[in-house]
N, CA, C, O and CB atoms as a CASP TS submission, in Angstrom:
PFRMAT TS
TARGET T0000
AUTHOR 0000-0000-0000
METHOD Language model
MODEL 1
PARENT N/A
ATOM      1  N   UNK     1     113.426 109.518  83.342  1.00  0.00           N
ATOM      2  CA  UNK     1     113.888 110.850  83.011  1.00  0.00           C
ATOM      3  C   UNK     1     114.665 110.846  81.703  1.00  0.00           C
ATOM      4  O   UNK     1     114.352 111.623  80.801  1.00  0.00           O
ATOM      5  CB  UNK     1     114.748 111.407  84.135  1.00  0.00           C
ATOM      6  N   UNK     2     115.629 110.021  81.586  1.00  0.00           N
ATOM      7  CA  UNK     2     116.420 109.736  80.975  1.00  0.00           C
ATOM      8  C   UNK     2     115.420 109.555  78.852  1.00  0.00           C
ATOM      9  O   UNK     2     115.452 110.086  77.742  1.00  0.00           O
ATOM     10  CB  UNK     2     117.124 108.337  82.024  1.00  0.00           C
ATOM     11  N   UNK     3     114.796 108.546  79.542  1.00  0.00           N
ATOM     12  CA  UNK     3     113.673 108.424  78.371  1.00  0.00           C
ATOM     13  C   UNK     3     112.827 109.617  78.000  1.00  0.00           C
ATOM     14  O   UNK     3     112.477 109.412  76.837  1.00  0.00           O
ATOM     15  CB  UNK     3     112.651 107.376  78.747  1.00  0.00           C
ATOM     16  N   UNK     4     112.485 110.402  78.287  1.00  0.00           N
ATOM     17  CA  UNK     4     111.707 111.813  78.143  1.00  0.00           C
ATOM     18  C   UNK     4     112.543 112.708  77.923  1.00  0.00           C
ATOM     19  O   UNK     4     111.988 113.615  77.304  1.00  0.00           O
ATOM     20  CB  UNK     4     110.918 112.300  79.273  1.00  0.00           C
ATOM     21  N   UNK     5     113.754 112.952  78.140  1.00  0.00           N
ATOM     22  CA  UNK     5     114.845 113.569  77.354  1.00  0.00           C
ATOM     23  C   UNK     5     115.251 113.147  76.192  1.00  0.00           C
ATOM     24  O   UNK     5     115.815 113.951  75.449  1.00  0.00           O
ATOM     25  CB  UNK     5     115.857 113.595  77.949  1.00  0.00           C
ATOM     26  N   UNK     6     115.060 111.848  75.798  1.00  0.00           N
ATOM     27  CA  UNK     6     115.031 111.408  74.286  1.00  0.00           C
ATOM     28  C   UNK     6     114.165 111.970  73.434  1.00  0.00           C
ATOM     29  O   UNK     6     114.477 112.714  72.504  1.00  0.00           O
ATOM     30  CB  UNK     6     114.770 110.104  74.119  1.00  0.00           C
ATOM     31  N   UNK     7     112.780 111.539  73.813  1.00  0.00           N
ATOM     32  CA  UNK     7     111.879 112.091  73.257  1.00  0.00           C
ATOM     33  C   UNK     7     111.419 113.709  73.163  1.00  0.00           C
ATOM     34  O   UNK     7     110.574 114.191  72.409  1.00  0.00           O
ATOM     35  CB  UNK     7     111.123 111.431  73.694  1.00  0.00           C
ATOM     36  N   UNK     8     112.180 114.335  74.087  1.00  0.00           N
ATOM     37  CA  UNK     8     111.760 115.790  74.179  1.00  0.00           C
ATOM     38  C   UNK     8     112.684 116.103  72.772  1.00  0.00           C
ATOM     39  O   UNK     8     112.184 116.499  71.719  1.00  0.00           O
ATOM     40  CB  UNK     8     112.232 116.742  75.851  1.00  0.00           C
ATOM     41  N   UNK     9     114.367 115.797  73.016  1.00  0.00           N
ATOM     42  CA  UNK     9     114.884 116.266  71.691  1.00  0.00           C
ATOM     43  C   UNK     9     115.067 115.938  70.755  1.00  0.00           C
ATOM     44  O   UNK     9     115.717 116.656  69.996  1.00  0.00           O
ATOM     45  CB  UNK     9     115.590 116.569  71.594  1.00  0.00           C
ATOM     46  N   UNK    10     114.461 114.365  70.225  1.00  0.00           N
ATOM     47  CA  UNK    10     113.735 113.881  68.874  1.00  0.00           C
ATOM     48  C   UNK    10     112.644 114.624  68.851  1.00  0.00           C
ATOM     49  O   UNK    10     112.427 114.786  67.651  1.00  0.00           O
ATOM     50  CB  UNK    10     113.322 112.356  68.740  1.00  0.00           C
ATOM     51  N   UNK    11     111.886 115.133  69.409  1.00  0.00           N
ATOM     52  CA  UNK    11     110.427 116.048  68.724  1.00  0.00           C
ATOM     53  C   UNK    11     111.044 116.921  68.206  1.00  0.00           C
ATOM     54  O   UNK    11     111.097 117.253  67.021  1.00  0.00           O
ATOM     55  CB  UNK    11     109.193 116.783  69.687  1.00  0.00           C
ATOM     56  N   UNK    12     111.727 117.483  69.440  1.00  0.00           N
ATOM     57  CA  UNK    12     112.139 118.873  68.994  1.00  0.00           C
ATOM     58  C   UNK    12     113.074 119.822  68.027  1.00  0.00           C
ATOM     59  O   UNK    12     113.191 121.027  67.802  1.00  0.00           O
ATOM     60  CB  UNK    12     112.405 119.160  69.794  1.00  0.00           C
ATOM     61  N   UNK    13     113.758 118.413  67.520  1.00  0.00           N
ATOM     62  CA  UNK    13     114.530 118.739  66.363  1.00  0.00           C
ATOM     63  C   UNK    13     113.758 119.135  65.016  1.00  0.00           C
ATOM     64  O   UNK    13     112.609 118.825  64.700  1.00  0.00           O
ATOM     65  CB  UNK    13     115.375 117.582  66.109  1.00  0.00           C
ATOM     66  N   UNK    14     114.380 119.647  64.540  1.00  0.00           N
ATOM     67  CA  UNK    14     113.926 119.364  63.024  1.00  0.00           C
ATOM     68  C   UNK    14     115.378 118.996  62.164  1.00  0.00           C
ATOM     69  O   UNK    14     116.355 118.759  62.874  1.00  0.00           O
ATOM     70  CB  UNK    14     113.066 120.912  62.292  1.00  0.00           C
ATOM     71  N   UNK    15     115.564 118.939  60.679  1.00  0.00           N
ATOM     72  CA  UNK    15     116.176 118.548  59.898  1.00  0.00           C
ATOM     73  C   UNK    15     117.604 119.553  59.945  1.00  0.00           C
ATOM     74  O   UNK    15     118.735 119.104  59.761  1.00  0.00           O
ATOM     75  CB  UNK    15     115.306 118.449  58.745  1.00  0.00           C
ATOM     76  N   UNK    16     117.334 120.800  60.193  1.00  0.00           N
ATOM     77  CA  UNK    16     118.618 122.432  60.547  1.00  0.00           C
ATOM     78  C   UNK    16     118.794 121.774  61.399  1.00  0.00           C
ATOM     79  O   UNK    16     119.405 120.839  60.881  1.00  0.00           O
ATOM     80  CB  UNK    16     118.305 124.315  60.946  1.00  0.00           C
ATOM     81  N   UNK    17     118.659 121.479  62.814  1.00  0.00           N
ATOM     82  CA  UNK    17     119.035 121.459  64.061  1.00  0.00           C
ATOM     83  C   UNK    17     120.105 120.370  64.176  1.00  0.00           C
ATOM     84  O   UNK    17     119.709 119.379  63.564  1.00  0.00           O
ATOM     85  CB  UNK    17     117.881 121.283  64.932  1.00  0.00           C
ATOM     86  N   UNK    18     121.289 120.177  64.716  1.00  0.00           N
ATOM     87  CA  UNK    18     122.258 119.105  64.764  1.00  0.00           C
ATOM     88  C   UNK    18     121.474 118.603  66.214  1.00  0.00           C
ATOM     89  O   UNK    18     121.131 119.303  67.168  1.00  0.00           O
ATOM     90  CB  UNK    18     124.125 119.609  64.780  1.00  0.00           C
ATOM     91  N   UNK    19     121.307 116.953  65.986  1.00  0.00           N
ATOM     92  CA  UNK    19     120.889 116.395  66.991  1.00  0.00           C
ATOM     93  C   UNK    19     122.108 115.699  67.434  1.00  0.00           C
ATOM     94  O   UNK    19     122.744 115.096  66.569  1.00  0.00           O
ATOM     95  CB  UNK    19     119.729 115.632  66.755  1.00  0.00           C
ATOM     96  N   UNK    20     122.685 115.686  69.089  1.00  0.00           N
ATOM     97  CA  UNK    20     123.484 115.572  69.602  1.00  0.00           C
ATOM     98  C   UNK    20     123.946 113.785  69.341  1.00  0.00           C
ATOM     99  O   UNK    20     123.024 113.025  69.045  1.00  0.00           O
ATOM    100  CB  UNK    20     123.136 116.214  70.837  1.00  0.00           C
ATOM    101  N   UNK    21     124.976 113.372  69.434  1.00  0.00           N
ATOM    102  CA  UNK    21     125.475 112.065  69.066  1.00  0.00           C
ATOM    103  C   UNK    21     124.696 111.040  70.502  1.00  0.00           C
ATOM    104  O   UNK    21     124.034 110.010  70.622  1.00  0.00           O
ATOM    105  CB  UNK    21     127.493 112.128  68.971  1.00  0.00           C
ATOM    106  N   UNK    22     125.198 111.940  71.240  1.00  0.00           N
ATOM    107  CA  UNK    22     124.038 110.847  72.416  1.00  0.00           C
ATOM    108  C   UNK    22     122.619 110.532  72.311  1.00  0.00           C
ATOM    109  O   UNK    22     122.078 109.558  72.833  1.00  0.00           O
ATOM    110  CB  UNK    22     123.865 111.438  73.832  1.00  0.00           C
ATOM    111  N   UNK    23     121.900 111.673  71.405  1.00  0.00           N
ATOM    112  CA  UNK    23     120.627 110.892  71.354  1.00  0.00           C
ATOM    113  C   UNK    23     120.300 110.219  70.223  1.00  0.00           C
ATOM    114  O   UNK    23     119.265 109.553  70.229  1.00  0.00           O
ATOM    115  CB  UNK    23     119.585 111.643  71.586  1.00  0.00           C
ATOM    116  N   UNK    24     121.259 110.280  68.858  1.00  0.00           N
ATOM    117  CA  UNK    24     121.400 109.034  68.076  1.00  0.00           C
ATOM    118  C   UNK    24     121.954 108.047  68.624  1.00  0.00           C
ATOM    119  O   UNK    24     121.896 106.959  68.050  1.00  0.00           O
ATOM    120  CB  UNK    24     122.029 109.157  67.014  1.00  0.00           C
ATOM    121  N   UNK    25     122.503 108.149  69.639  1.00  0.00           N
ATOM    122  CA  UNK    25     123.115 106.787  70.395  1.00  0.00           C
ATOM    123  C   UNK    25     122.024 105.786  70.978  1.00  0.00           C
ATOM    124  O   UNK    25     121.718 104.628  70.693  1.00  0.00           O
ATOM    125  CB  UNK    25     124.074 107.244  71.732  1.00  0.00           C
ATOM    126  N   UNK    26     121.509 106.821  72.027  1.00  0.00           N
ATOM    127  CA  UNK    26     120.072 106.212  72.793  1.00  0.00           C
ATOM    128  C   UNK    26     118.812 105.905  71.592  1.00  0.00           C
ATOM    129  O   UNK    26     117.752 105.403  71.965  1.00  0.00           O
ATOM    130  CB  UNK    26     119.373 107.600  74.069  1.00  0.00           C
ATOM    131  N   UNK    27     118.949 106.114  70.728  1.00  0.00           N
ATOM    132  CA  UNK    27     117.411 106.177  69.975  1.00  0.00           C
ATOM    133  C   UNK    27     118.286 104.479  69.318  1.00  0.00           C
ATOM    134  O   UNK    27     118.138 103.283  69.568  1.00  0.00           O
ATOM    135  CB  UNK    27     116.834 108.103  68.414  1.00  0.00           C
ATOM    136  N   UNK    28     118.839 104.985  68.756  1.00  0.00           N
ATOM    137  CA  UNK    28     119.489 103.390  68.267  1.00  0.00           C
ATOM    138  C   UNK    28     119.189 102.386  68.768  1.00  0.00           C
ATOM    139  O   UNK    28     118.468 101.439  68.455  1.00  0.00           O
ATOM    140  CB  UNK    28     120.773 103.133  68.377  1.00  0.00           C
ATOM    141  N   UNK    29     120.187 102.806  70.118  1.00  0.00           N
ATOM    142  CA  UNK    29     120.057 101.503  71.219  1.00  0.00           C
ATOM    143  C   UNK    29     118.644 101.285  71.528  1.00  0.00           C
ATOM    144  O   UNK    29     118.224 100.128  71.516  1.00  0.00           O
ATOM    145  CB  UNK    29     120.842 101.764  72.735  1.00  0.00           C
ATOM    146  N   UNK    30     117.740 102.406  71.846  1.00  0.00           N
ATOM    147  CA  UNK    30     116.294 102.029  72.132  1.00  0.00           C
ATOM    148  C   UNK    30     115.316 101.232  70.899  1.00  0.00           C
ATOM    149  O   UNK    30     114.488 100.323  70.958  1.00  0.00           O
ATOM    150  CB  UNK    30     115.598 103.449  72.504  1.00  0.00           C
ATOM    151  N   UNK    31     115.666 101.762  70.186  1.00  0.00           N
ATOM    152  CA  UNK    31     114.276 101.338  68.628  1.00  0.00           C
ATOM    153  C   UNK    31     115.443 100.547  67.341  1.00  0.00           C
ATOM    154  O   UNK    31     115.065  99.734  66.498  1.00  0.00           O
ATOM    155  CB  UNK    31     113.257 103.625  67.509  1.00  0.00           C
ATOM    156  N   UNK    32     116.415 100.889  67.450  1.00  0.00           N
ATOM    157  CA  UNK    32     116.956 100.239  66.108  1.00  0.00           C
ATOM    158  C   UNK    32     117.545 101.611  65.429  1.00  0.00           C
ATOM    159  O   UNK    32     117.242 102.801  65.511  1.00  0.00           O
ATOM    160  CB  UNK    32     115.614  99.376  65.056  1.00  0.00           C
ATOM    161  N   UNK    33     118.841 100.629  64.501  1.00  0.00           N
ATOM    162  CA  UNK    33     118.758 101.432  63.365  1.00  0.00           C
ATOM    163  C   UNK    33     118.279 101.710  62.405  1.00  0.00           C
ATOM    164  O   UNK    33     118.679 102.703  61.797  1.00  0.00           O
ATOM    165  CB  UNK    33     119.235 101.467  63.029  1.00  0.00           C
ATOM    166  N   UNK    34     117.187 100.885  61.896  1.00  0.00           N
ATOM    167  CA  UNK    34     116.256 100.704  61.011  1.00  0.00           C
ATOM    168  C   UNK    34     114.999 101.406  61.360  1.00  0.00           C
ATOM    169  O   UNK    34     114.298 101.736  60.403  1.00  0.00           O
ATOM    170  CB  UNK    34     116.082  99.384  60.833  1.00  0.00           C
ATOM    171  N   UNK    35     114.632 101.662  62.412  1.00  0.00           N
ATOM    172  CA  UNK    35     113.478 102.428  63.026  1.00  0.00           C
ATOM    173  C   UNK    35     113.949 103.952  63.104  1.00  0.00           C
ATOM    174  O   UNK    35     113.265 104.883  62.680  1.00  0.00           O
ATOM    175  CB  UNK    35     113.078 101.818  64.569  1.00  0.00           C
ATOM    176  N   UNK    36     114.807 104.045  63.511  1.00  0.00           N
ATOM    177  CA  UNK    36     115.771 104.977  63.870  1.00  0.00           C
ATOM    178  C   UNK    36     115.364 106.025  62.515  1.00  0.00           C
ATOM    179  O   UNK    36     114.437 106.813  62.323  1.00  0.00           O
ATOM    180  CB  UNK    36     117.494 104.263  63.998  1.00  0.00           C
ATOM    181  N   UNK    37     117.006 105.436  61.394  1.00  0.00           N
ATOM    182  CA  UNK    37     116.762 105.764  60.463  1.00  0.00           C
ATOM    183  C   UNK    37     115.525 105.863  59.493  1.00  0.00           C
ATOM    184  O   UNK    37     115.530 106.526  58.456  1.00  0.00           O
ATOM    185  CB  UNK    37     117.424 105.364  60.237  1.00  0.00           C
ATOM    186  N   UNK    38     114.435 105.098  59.973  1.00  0.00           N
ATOM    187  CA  UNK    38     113.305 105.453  58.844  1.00  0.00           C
ATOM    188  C   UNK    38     112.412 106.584  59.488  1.00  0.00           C
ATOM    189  O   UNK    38     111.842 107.303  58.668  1.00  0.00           O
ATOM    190  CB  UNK    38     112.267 104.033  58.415  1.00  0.00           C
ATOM    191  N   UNK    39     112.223 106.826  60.660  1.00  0.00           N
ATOM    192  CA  UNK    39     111.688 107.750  61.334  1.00  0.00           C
ATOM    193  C   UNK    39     112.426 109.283  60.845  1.00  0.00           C
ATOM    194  O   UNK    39     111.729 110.150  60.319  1.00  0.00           O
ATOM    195  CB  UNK    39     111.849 107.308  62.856  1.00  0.00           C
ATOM    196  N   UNK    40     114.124 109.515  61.127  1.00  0.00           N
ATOM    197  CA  UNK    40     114.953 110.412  60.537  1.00  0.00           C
ATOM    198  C   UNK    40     114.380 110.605  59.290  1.00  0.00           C
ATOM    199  O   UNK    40     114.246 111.767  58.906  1.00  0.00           O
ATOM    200  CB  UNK    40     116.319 110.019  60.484  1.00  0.00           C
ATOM    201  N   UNK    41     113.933 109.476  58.420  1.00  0.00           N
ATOM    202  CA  UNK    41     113.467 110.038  57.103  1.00  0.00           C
ATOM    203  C   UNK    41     112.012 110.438  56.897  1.00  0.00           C
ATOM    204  O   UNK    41     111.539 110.989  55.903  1.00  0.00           O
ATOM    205  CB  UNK    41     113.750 109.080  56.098  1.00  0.00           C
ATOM    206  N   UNK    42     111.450 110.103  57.894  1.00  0.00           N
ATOM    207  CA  UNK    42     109.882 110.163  57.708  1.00  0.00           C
ATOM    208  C   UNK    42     109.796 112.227  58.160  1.00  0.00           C
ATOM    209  O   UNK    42     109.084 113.108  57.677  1.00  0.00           O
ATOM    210  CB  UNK    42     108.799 108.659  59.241  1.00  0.00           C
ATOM    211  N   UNK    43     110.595 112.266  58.968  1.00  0.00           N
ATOM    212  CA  UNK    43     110.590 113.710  59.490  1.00  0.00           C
ATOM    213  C   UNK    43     111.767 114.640  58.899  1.00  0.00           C
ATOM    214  O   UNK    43     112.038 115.680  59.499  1.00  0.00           O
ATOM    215  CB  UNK    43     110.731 113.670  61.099  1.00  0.00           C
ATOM    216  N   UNK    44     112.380 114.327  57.883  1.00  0.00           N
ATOM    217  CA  UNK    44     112.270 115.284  56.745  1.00  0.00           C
ATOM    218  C   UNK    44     113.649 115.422  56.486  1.00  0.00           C
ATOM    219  O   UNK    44     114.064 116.333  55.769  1.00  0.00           O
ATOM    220  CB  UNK    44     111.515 116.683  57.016  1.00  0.00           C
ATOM    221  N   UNK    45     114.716 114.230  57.239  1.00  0.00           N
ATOM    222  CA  UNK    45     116.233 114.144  57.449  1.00  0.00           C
ATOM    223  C   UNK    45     117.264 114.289  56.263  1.00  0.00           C
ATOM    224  O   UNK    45     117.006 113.210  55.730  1.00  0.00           O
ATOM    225  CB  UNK    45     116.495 112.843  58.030  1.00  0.00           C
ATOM    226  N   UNK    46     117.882 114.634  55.759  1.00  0.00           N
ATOM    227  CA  UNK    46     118.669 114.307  54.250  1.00  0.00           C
ATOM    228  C   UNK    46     119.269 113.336  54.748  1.00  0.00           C
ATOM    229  O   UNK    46     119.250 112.805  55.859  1.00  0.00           O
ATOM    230  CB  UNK    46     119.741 115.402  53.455  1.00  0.00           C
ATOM    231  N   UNK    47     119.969 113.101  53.528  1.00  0.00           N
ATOM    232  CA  UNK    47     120.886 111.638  53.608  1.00  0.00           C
ATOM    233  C   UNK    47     122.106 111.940  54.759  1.00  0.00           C
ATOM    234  O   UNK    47     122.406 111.327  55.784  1.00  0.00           O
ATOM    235  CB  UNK    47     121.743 111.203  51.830  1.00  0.00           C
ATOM    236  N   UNK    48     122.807 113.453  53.975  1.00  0.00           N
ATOM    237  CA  UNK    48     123.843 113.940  54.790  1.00  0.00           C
ATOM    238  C   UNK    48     123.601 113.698  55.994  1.00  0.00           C
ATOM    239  O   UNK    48     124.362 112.951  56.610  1.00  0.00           O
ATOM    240  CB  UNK    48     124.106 115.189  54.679  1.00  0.00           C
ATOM    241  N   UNK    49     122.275 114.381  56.737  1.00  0.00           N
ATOM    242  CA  UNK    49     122.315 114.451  58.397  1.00  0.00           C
ATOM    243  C   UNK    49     122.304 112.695  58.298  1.00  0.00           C
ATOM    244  O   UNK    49     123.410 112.224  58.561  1.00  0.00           O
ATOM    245  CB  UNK    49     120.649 115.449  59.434  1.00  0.00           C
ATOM    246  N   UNK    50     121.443 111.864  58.027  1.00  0.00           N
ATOM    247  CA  UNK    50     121.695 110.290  58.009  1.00  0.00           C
ATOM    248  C   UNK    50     123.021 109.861  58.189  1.00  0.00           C
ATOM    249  O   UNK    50     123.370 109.472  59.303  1.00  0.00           O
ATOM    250  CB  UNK    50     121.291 109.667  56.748  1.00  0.00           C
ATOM    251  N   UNK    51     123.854 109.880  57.190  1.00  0.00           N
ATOM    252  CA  UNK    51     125.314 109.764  57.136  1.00  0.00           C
ATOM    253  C   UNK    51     125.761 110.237  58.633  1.00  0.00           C
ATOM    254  O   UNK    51     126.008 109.478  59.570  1.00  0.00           O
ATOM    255  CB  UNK    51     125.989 110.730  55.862  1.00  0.00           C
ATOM    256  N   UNK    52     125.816 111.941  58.648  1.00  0.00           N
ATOM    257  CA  UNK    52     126.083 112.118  60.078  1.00  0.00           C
ATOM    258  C   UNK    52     125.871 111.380  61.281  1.00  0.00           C
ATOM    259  O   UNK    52     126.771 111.164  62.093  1.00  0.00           O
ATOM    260  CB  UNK    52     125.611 112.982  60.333  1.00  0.00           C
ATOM    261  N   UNK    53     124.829 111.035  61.393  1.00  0.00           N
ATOM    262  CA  UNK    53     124.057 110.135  62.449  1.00  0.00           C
ATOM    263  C   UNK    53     124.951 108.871  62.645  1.00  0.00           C
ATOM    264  O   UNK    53     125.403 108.552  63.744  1.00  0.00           O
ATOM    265  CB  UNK    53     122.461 109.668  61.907  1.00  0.00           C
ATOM    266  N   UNK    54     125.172 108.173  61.482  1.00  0.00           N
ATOM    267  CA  UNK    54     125.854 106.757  61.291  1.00  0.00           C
ATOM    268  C   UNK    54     127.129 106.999  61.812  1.00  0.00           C
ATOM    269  O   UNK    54     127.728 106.085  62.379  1.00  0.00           O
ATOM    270  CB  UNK    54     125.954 106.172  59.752  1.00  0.00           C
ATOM    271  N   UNK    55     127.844 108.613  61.639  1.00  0.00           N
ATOM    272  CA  UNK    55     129.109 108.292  61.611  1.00  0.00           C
ATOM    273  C   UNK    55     129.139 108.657  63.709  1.00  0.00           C
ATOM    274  O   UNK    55     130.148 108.480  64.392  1.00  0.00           O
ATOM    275  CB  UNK    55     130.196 109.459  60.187  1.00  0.00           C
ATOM    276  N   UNK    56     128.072 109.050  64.145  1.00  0.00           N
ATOM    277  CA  UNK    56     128.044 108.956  65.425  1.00  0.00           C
ATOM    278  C   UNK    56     128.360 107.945  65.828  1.00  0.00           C
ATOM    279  O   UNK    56     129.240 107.646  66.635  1.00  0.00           O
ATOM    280  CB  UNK    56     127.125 109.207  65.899  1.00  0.00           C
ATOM    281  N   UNK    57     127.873 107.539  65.454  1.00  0.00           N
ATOM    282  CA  UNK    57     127.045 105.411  65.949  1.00  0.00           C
ATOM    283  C   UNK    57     129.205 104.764  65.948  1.00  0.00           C
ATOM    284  O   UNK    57     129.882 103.929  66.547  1.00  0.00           O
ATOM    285  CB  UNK    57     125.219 103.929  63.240  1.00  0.00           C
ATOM    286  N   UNK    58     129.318 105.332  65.378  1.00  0.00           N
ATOM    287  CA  UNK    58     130.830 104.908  64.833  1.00  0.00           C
ATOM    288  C   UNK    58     131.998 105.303  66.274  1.00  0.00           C
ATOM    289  O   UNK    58     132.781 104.512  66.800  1.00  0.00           O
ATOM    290  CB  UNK    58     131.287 106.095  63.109  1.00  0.00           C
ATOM    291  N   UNK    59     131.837 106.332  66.528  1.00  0.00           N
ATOM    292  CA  UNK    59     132.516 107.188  67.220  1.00  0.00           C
ATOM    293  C   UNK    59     132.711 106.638  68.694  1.00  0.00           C
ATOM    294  O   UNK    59     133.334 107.301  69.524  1.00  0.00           O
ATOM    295  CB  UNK    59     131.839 108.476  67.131  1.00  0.00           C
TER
END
């Protein structure tokens, strides 16, 4: 369940939408930050939301 709620609101985001710190948490922990982040960029992320993301990971 848990996993299909990841993926429902990584699709469903786009680049406007603030994606919640828990599912940069779980996507991390699941694929990497390197997967993570290159995917964020492949689907259209700025640096800013990037940055944002990182400073989750922090928190």
């Amino acid at each position: 369940m848990i996993h299909l709620t990841l993926v429902v609101a990584l699709l469903s985001s786009s680049p406007a939408d603030a994606v919640p710190c828990w599912v940069i948490k779980r996507a991390v922990a699941r694929y990497g930050e390197a997967v993570a982040e290159s995917w964020a960029r492949a689907k259209g992320f700025t640096a800013k939301d990037i940055e944002h993301a990182k400073r989750c990971l922090r928190s």
